[in-house]
N, C-alpha and C positions, 0 to 999 in steps of 0.2 A: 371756202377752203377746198382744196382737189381733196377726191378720195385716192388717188395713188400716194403710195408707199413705198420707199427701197428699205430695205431690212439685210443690216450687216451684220455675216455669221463670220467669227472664225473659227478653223479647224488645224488638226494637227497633221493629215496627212491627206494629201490628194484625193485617193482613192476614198476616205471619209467626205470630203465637199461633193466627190464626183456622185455619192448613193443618196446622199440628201440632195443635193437641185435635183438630182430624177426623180426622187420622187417627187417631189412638191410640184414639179411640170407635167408629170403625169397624172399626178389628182388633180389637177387643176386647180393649183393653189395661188400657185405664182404665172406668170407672163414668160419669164427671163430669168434667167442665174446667169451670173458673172463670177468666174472662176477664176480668182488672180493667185497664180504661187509665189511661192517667195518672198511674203512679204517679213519684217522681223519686230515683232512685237516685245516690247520691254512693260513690263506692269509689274505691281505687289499683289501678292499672291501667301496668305500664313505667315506675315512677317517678312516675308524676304522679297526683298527684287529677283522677279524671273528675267531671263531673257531668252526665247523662241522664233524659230524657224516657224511662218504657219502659213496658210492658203485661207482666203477672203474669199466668200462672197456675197455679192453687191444683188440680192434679191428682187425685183419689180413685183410689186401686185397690188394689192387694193384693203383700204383699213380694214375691209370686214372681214378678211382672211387672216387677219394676223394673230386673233387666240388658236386659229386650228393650225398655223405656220411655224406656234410656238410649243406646242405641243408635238408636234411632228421629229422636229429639231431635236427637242428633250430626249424624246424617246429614243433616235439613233447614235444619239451624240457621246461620245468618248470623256469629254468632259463631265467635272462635277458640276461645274457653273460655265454653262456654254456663253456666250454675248449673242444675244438675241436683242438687237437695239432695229428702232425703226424712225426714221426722217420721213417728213412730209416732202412729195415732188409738188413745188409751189409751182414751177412753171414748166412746161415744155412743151412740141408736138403735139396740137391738138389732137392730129393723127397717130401718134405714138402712143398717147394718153387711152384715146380708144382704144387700138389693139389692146391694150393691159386690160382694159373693162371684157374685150371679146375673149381672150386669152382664158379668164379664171371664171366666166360664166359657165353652169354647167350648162350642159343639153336639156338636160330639163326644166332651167329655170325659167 
């Protein structure tokens, strides 16, 4: 099984997806954030059917980062229960798959 991972976050407002991919690409957590707006989310939320406007994003990095990816998330996230889910990348770009491994290596490692 690869160790890459994509990890989909949603958020309520742009400017909240746009503070968490920076940071997480600047600690070197993740590779890539994919910042999709617009999208419209329907779920039960206390009983009720919500229905929301929200911004996705489509995370890349590697399983071993993802209790520090989720903790990170928590911390600046506007929600009470953010969606913090992660999918295995079963296949793709041997050479894409790389960068993601060079991407979230630190310099010391």
């Amino acid at each position: 099984m690869a160790d890459e991972i994509a990890v989909f976050v949603t958020a309520d407002e742009l400017e909240l997806a746009r503070q968490i991919a920076g940071e997480l690409v600047e600690r070197r957590l993740v590779a890539c954030v994919n910042i999709v707006p617009g999208i419209e989310s329907i779920y039960r939320w206390q009983g009720a059917v919500q229905r929301d406007r929200e911004v996705l994003l489509i995370i890349k990095t590697s399983r071993h980062r993802f209790a520090e990816i989720e903790m990170l998330v928590k911390r600046l996230h506007t929600y009470q229960l953010p969606e913090i889910i992660a999918v295995p990348i079963d296949h793709g770009s041997q050479e894409y798959l790389d960068w993601i491994q060079e991407s979230i290596t630190n310099e010391h490692e």
